[in-house]
Each structure stands twice: as structure tokens, then as C-alpha cells.
N, C-alpha and C positions, 0 to 999 in steps of 0.2 A: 400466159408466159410460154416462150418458148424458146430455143436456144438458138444461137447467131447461123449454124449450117444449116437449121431448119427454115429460115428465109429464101425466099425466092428474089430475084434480079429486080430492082426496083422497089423492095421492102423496105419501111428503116422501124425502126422504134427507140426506145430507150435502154442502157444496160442496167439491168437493178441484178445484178449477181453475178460473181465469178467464183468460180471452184475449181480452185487448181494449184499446184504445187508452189509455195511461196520465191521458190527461182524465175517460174513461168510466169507470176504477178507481177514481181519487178520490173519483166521484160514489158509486159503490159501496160505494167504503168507509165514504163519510160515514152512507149508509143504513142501512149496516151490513151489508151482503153483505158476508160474508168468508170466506177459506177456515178451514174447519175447522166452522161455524157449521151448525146445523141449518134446513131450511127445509121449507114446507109449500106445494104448490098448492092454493089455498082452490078456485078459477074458471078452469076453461082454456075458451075460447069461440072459434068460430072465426074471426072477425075482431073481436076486444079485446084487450087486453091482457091478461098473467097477474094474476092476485090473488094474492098469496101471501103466506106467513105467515115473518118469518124472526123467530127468539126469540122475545119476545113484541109484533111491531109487524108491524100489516098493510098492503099495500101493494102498488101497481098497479106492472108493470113491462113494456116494449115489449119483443113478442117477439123482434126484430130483438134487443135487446140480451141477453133470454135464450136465445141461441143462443151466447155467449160463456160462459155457466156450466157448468160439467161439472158435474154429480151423482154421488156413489155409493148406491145404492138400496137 
């Protein structure tokens, strides 16, 4: 397992865990980050945001906050 900023551009795997502030969950959930959900990093760059792909919606996400997503790969 490893967490969603630790993927490299063309990784995906699966979300089995989030830890983080039940404000930041909501917002995630609303996105659609959920656990069980498949995701993809489209763009990992070194000072931007992640790109990433979850189901079929793409989307920019702060890597401070993808340090809270576990992966299984």
C-alpha cells in the first residue's frame, strides 16, 4: 500500500483508506474519492497538484490532501 502522491504519472490502483478530517471526507466524497473506487494519476509534477483520473472524471487534487489516500497497487 501506498498513498495517492506516492504514484507516479500512469499508476492507478485501488482506494482502501482515507484519513483525514471528517470536513475533507465529505468534500471527497462529494468528488467521488471513495473507498473501494479505482483511480488513475493522469500528472504527478513536482510543485502542482495531482491530475488524476477517478471512474470516469478528471481532476486536480492538493498533494497535502493526497497524502491522506492509501492505494493498493
Amino acid at each position: 500500500m501506498r498513498t495517492l502522491n506516492q504514484l507516479k504519472s500512469g499508476d492507478s490502483g485501488e482506494i482502501v483508506k482515507i484519513s483525514c478530517p471528517h470536513t475533507l471526507l465529505f468534500r471527497m466524497n462529494a468528488l467521488g474519492i471513495r473507498i473501494g473506487q479505482k483511480v488513475e494519476v493522469l500528472r504527478n509534477g513536482w510543485f502542482r497538484p495531482l491530475h488524476i483520473r477517478v471512474s470516469t472524471t478528471e481532476m486536480f487534487i492538493r498533494k497535502k490532501d493526497a497524502k491522506n489516500i492509501w492505494i493498493d497497487v
